[in-house]
N, C-alpha and C positions, 0 to 999 in steps of 0.2 A: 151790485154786489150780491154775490149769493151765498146762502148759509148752507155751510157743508153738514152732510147727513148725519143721524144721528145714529151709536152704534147697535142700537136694533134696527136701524135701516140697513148699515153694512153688514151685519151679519144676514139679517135676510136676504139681502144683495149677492151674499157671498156665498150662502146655501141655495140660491136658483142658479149662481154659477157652477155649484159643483155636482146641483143633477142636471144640468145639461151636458157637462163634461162626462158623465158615466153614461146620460144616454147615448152619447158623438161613440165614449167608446167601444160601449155594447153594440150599437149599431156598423160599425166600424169591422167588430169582430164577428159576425158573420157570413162576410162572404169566405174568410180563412177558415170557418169552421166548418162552412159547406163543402169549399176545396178538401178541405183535409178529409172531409167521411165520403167525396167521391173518389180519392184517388184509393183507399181504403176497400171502397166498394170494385174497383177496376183491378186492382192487385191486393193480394195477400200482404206483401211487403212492403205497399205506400208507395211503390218506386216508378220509376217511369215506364211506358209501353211506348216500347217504338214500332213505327210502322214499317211492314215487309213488304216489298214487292218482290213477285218472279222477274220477269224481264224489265229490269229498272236500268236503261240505256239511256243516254242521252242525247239529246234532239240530232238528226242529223244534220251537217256543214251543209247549209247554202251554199249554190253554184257559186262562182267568182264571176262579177257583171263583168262583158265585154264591151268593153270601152274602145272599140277601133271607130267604132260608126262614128262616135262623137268625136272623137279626135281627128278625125279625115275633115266633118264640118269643119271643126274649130279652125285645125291648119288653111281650109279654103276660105273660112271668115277673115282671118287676120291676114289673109293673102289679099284679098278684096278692099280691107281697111290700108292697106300698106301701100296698095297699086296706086 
């Protein structure tokens, strides 16, 4: 059996819960506060910067594999398996 706390133990209980809670949230709230004074520091307006390229192309198309070579084996495999 155990005897439940007494209420100066819950409330001391209850105030180490609630400065770890402020620390979880202070800690919590700076890397949003870092964000927010770099994007501040990056733009006047806080807003996004996108990135420019001049010649922004896309990869050129790969050749089309030609598949006759393997298809002439294939066709003399299964000609050899059939015989």
């Amino acid at each position: 059996m155990t005897i439940p706390p007494s209420r100066a133990e819950l409330a001391e209980l209850f105030r180490a819960d609630d400065r770890g809670q402020a620390e979880h949230r202070q800690f919590m709230a700076q890397p949003e506060a870092q964000a927010r004074a770099l994007m501040q520091r990056n733009d006047d307006d806080g807003g996004l910067v996108y990135k420019e390229m001049d010649n922004a192309t896309g990869a050129p198309a790969e050749p089309e594999t030609d598949w006759s070579q393997w298809e002439a084996w294939m066709a003399g495999h299964l000609a050899n398996e059939s015989a």
